[in-house]
PyMOL commands that place a pseudoatom at each C-alpha (Angstrom):
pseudoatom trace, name=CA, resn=UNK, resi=1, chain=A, elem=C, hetatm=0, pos=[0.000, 0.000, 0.000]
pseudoatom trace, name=CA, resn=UNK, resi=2, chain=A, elem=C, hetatm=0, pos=[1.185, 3.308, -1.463]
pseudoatom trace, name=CA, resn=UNK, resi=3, chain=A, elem=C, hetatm=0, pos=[-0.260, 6.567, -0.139]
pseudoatom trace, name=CA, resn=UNK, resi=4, chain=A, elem=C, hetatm=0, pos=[0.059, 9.088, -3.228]
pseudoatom trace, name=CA, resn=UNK, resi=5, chain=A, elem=C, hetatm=0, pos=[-1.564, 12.408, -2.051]
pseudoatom trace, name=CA, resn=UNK, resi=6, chain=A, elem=C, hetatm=0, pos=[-4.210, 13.780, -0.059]
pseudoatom trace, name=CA, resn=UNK, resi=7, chain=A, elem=C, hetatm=0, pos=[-6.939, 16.826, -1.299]
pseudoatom trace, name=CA, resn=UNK, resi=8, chain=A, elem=C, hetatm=0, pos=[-8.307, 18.821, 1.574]
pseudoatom trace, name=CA, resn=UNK, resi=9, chain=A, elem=C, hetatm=0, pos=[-12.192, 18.951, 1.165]
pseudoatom trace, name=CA, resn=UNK, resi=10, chain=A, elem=C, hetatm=0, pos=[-13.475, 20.869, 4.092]
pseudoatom trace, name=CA, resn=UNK, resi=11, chain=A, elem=C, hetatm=0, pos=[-12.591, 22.288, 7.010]
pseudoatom trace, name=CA, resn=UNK, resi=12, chain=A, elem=C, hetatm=0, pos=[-15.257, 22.006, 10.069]
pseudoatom trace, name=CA, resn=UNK, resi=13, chain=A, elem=C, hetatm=0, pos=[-14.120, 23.542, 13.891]
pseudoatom trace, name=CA, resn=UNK, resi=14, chain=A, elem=C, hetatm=0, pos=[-13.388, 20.013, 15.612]
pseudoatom trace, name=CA, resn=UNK, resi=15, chain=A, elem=C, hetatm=0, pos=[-13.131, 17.574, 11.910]
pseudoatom trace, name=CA, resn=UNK, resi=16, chain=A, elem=C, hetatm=0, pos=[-11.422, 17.850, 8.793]
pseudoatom trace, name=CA, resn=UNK, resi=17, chain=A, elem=C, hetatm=0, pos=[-12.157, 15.452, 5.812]
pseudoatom trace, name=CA, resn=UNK, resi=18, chain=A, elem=C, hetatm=0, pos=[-9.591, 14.879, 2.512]
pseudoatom trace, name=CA, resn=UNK, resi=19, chain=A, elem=C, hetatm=0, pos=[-9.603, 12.661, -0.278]
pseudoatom trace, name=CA, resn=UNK, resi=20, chain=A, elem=C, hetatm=0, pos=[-6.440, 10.273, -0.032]
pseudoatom trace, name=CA, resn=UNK, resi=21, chain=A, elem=C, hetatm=0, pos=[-5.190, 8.698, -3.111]
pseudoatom trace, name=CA, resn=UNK, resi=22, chain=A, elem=C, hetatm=0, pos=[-3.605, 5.394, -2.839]
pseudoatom trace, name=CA, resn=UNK, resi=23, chain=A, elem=C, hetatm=0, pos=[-1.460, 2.650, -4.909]
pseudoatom trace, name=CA, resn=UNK, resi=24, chain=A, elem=C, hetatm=0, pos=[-1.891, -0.720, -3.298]
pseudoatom trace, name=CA, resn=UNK, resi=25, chain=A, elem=C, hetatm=0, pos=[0.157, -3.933, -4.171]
pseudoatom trace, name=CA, resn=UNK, resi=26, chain=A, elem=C, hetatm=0, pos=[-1.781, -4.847, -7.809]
pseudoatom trace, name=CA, resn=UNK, resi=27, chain=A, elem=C, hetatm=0, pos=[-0.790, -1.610, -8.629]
pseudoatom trace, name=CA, resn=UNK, resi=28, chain=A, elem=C, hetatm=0, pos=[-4.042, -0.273, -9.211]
pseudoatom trace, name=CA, resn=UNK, resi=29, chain=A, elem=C, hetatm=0, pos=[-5.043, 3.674, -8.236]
pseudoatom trace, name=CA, resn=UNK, resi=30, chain=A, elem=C, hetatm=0, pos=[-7.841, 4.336, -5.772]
pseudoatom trace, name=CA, resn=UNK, resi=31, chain=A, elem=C, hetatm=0, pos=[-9.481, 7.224, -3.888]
pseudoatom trace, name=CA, resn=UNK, resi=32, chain=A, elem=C, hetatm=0, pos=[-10.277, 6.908, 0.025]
pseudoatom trace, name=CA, resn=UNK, resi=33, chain=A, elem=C, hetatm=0, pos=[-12.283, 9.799, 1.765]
pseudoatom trace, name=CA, resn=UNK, resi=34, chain=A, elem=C, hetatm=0, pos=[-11.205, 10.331, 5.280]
pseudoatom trace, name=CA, resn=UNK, resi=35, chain=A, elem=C, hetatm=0, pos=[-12.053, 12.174, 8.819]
pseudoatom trace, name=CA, resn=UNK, resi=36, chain=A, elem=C, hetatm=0, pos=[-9.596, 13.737, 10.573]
pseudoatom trace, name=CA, resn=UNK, resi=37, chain=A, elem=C, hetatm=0, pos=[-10.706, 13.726, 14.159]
pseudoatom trace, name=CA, resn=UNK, resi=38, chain=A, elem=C, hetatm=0, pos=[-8.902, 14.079, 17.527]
pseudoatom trace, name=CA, resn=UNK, resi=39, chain=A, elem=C, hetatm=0, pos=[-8.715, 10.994, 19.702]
pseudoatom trace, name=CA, resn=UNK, resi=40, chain=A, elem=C, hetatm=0, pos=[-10.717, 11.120, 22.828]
pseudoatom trace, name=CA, resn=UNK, resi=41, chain=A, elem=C, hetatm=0, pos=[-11.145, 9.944, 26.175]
pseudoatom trace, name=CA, resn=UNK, resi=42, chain=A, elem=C, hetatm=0, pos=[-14.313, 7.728, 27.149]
pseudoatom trace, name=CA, resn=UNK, resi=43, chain=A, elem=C, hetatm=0, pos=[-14.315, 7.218, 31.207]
pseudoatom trace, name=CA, resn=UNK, resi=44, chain=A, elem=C, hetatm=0, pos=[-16.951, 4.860, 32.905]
pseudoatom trace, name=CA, resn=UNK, resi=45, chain=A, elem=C, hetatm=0, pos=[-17.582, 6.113, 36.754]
pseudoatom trace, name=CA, resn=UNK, resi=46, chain=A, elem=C, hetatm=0, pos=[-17.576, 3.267, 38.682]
pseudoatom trace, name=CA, resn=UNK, resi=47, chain=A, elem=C, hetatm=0, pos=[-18.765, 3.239, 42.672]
pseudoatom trace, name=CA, resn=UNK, resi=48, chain=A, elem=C, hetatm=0, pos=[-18.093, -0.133, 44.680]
pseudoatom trace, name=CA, resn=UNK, resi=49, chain=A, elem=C, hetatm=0, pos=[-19.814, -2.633, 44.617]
pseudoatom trace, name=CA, resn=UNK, resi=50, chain=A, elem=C, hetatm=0, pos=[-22.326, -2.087, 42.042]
pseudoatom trace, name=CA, resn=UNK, resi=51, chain=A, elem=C, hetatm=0, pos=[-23.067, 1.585, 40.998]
pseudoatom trace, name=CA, resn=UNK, resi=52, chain=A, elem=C, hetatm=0, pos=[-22.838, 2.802, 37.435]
pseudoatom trace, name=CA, resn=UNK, resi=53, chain=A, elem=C, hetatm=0, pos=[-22.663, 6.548, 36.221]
pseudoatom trace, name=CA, resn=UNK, resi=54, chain=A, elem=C, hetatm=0, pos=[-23.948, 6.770, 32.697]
pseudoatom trace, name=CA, resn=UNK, resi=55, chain=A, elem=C, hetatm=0, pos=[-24.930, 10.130, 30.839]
pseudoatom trace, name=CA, resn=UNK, resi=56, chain=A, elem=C, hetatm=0, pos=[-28.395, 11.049, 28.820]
pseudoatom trace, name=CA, resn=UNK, resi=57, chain=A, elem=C, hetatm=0, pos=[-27.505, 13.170, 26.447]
pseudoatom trace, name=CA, resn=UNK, resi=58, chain=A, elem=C, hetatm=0, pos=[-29.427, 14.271, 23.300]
pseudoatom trace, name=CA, resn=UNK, resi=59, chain=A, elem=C, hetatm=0, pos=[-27.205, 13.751, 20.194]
pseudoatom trace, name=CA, resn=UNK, resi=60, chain=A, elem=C, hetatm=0, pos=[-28.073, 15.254, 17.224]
pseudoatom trace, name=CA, resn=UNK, resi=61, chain=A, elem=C, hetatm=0, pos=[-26.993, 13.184, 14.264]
pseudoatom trace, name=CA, resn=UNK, resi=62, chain=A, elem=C, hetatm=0, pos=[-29.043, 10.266, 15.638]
pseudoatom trace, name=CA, resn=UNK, resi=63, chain=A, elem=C, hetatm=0, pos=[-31.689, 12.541, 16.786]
pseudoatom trace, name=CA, resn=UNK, resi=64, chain=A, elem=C, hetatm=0, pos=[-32.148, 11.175, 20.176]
pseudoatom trace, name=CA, resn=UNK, resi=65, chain=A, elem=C, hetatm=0, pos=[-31.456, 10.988, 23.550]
pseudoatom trace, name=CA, resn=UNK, resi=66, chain=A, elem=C, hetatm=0, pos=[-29.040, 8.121, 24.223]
pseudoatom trace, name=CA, resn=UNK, resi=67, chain=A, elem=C, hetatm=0, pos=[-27.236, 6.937, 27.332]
pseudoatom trace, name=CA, resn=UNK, resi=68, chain=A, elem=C, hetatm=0, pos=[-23.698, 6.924, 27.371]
pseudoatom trace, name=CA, resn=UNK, resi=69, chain=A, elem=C, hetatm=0, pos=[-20.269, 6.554, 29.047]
pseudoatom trace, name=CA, resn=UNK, resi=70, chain=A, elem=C, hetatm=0, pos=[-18.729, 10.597, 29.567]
pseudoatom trace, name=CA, resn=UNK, resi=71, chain=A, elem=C, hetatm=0, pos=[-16.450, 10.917, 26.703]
pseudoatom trace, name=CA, resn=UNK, resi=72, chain=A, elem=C, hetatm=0, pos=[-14.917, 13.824, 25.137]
pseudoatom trace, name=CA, resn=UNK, resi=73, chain=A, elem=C, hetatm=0, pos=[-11.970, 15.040, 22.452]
pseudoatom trace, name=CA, resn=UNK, resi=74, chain=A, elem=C, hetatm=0, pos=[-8.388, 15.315, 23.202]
pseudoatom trace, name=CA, resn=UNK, resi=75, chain=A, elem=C, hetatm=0, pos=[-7.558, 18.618, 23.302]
pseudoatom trace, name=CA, resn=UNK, resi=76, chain=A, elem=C, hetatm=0, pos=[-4.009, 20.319, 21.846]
pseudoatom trace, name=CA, resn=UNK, resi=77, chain=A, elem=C, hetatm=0, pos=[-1.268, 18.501, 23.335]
pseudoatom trace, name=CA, resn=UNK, resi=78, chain=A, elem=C, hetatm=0, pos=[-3.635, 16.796, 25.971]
pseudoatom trace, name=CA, resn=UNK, resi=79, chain=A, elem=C, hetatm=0, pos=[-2.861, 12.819, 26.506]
pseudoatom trace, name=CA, resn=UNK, resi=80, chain=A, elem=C, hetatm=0, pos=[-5.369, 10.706, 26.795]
pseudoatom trace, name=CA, resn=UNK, resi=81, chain=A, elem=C, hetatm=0, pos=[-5.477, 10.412, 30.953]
pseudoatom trace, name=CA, resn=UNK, resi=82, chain=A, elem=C, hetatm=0, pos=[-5.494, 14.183, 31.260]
pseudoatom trace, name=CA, resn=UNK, resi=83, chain=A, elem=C, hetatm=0, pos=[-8.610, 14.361, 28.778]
pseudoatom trace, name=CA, resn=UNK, resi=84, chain=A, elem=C, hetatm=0, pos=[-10.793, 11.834, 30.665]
pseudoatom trace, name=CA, resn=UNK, resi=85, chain=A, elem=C, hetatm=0, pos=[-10.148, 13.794, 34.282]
pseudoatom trace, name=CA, resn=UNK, resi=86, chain=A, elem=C, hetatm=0, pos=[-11.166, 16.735, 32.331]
pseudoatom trace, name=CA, resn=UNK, resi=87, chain=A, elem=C, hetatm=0, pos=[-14.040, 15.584, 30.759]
pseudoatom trace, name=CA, resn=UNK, resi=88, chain=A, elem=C, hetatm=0, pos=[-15.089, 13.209, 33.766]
pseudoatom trace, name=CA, resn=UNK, resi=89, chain=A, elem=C, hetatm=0, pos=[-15.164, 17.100, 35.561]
pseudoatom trace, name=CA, resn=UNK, resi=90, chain=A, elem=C, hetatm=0, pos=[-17.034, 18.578, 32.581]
pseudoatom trace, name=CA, resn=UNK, resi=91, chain=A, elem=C, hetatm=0, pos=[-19.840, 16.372, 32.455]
pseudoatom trace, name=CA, resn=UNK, resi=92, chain=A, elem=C, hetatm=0, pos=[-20.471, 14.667, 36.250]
pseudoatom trace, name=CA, resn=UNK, resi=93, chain=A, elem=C, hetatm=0, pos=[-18.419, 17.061, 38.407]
pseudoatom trace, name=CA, resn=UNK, resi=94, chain=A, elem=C, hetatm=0, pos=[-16.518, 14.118, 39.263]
pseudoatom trace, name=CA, resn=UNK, resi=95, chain=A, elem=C, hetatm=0, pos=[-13.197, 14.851, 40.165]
pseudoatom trace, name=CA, resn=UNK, resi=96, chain=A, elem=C, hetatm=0, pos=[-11.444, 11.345, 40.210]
pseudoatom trace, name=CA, resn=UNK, resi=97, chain=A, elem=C, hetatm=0, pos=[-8.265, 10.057, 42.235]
pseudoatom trace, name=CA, resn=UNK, resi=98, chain=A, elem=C, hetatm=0, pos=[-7.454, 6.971, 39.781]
pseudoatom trace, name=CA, resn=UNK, resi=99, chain=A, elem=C, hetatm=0, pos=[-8.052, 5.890, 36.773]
pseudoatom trace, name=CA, resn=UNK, resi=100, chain=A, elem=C, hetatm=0, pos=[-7.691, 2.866, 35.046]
pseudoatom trace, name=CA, resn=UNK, resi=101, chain=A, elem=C, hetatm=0, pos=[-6.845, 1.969, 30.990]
pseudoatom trace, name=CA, resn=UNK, resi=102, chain=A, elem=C, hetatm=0, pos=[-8.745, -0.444, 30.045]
pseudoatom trace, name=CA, resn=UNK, resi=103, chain=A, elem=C, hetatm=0, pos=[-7.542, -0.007, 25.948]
pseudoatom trace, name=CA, resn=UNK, resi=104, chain=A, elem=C, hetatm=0, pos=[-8.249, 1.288, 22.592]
pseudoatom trace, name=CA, resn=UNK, resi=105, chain=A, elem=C, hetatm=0, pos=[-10.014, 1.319, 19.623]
pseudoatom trace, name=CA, resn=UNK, resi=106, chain=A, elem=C, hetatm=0, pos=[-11.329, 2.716, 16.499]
pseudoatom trace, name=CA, resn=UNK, resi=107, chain=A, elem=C, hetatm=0, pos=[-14.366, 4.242, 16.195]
pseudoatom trace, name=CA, resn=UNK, resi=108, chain=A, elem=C, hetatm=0, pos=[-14.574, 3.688, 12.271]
pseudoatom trace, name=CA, resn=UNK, resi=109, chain=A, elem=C, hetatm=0, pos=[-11.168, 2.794, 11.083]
pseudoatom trace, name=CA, resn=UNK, resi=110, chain=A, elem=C, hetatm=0, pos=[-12.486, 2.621, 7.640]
pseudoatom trace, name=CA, resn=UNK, resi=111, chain=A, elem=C, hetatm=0, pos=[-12.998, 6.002, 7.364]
pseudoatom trace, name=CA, resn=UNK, resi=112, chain=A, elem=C, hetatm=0, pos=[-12.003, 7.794, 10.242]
pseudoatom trace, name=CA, resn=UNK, resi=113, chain=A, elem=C, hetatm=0, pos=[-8.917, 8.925, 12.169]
pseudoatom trace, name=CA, resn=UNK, resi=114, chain=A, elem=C, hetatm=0, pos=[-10.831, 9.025, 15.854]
pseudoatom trace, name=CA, resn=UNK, resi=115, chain=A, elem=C, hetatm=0, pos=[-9.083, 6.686, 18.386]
pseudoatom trace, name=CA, resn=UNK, resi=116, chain=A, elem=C, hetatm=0, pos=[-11.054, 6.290, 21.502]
pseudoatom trace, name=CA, resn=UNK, resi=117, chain=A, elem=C, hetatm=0, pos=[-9.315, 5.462, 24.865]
pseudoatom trace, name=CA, resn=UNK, resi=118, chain=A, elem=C, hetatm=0, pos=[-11.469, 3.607, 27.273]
pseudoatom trace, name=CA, resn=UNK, resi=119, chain=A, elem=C, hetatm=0, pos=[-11.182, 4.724, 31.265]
pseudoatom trace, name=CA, resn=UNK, resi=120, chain=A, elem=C, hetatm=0, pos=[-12.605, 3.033, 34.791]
pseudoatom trace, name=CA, resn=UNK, resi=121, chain=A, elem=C, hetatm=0, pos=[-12.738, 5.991, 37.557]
pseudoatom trace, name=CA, resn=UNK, resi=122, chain=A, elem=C, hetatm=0, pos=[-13.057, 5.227, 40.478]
pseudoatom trace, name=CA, resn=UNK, resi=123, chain=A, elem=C, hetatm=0, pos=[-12.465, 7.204, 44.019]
pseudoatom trace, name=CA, resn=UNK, resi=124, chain=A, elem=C, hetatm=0, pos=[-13.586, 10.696, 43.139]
pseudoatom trace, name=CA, resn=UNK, resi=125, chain=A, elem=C, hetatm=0, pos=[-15.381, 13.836, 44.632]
pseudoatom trace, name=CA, resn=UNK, resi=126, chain=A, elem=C, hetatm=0, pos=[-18.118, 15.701, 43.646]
pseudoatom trace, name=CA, resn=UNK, resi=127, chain=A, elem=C, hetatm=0, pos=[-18.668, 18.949, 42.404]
pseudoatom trace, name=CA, resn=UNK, resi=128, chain=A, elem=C, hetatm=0, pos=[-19.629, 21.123, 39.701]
pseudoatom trace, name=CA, resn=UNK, resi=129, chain=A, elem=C, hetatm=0, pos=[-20.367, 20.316, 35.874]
pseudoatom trace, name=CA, resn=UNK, resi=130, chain=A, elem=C, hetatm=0, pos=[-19.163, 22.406, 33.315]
pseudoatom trace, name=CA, resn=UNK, resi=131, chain=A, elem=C, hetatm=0, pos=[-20.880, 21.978, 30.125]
pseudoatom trace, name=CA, resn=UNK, resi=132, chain=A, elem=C, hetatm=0, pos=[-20.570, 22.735, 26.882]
pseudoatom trace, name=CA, resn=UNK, resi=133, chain=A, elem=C, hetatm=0, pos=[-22.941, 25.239, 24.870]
pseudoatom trace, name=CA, resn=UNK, resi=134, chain=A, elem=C, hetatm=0, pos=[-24.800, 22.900, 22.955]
pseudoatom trace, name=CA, resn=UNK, resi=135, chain=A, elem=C, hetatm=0, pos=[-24.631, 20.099, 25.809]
pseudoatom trace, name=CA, resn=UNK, resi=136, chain=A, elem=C, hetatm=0, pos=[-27.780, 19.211, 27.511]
pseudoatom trace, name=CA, resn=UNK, resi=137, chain=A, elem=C, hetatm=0, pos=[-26.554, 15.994, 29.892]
pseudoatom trace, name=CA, resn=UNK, resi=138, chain=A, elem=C, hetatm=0, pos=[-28.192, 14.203, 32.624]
pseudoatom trace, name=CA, resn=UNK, resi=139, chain=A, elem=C, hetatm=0, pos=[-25.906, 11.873, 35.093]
pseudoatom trace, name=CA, resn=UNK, resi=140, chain=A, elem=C, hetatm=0, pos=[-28.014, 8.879, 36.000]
pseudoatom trace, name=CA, resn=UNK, resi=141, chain=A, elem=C, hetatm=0, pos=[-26.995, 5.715, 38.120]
pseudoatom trace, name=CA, resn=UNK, resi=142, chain=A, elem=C, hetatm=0, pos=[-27.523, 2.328, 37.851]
pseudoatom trace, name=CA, resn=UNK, resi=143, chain=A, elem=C, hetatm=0, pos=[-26.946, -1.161, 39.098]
pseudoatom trace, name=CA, resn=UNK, resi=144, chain=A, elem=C, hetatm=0, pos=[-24.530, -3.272, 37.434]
pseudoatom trace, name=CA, resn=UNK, resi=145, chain=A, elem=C, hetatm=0, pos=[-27.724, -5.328, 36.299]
pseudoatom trace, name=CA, resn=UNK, resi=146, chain=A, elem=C, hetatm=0, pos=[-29.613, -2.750, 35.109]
pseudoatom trace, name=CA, resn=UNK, resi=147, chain=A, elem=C, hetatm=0, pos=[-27.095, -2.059, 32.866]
pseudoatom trace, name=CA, resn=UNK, resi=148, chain=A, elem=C, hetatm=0, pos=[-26.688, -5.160, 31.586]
pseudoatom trace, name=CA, resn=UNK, resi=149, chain=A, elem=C, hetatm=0, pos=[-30.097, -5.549, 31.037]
pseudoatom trace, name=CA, resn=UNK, resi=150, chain=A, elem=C, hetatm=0, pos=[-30.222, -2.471, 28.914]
pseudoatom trace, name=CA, resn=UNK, resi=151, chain=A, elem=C, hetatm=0, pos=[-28.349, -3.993, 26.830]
pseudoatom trace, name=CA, resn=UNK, resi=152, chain=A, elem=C, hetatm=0, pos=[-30.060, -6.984, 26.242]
pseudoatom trace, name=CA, resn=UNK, resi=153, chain=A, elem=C, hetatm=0, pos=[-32.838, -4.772, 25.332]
pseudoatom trace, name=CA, resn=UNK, resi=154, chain=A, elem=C, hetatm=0, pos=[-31.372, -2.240, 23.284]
pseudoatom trace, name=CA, resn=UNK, resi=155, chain=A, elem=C, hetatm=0, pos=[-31.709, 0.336, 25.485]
pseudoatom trace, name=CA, resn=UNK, resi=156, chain=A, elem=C, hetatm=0, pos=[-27.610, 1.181, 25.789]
pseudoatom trace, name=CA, resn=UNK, resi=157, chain=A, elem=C, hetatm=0, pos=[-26.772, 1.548, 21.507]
pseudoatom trace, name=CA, resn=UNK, resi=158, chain=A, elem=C, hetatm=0, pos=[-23.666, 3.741, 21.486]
pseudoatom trace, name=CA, resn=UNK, resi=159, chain=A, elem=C, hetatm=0, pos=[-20.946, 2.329, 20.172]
pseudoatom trace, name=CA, resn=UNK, resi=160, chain=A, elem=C, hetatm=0, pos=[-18.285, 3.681, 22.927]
pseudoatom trace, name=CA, resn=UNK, resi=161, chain=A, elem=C, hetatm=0, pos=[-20.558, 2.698, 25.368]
pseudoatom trace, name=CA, resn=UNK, resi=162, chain=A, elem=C, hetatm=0, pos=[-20.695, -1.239, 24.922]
pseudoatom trace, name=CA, resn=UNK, resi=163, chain=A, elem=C, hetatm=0, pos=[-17.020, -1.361, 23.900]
pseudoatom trace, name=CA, resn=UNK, resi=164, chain=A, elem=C, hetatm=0, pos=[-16.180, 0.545, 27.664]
pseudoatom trace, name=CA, resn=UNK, resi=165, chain=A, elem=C, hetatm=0, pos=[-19.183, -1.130, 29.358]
pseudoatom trace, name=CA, resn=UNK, resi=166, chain=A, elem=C, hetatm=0, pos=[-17.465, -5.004, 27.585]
pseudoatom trace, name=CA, resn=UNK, resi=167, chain=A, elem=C, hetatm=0, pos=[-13.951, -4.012, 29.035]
pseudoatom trace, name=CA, resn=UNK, resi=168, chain=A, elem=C, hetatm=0, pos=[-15.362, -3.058, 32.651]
pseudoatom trace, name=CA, resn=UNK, resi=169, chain=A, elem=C, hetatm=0, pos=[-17.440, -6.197, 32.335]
pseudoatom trace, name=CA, resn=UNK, resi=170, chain=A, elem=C, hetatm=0, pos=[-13.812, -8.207, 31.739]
pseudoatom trace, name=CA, resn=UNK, resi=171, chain=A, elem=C, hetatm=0, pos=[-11.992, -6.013, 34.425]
pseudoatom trace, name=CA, resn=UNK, resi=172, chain=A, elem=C, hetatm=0, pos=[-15.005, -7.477, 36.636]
pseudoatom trace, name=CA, resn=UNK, resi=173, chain=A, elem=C, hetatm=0, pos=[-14.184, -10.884, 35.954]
pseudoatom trace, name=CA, resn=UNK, resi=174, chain=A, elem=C, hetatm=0, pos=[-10.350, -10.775, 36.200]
pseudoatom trace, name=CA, resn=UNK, resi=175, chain=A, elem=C, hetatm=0, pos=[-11.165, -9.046, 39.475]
pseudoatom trace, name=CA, resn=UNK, resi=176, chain=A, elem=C, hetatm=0, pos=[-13.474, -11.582, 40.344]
pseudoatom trace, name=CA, resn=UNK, resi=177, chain=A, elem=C, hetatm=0, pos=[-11.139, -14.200, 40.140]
pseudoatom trace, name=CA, resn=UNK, resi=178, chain=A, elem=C, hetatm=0, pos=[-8.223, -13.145, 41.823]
pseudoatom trace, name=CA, resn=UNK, resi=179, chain=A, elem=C, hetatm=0, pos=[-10.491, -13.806, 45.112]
pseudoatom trace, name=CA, resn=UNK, resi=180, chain=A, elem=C, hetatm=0, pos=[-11.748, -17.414, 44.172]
for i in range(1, 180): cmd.bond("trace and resi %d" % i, "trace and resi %d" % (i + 1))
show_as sticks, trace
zoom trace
């Protein structure tokens, strides 16, 4: 694979997209269009033994309220760690003492740039939110079975979400058996 040149197509204030041009191995030409996006941070609260803190949040390109894991964009010369305490603080008020990497992943690799790096916090202190302008959230709790029953039914359908919610659900486990 041969990347020939890239055409900048637009401009937006937190993605770019340009159309890549690439040789692969047959030797044949072919045009890829791609986001550039920052990576960002996606932090589960987690309270022992068996609290959950999940977001509602209206989203407008699916144009409805979903519930989600806190999450936010890396900002300028912010690592990934540093953008989860942030935006745990933004949107809970939670102001956590640890955290724990669970991994990564691509949102839509085919297409997109975006990394997403997946956080447990635990330990933390409350105070104020601070919001974004067009951000309308609501923290909710829930038991560790209500969650999973969500999912069964659909409820829980962001993509973040059941990746962070699949790795807590393996930290469980791990955890689990270090005591049996």
């Amino acid at each position: 694979m041969k990347f020939i040149k890239s055409s900048p197509l637009f401009e937006g204030s937190f993605l770019s997209l340009a159309r890549e041009t690439y040789l692969n191995d047959q030797g044949f030409e072919y045009d890829r269009d791609i986001i550039y996006h920052s990576d960002a941070a996606v932090i589960l609260p987690f309270s022992y033994p068996d609290t959950l803190y999940l977001i509602k949040q209206y989203r407008y390109a699916a144009k409805e309220v979903l519930i989600e894991v806190p999450a936010g964009c890396l900002e300028q010369g912010e690592t990934p760690e540093q953008a989860a305490s942030r935006e745990l603080k933004e949107e809970t008020g939670f102001l956590a003492h640890s955290f724990t990497y669970f991994g990564k992943a691509y949102a839509m690799p085919g297409s997109c740039t975006e990394c997403l790096h997946f956080f447990l916090a635990q330990e933390w202190v409350t105070g104020p939110t601070f919001f974004d302008q067009d951000e309308q959230i609501e923290l909710v709790s829930f038991s560790i079975l209500e969650v999973k029953n969500m999912i069964k039914k659909g409820v829980i359908k962001d993509a973040k979400t059941l990746i962070c919610l699949f790795y807590f659900f393996e930290f469980l486990e791990k955890k689990q058996s270090l005591y049996e």
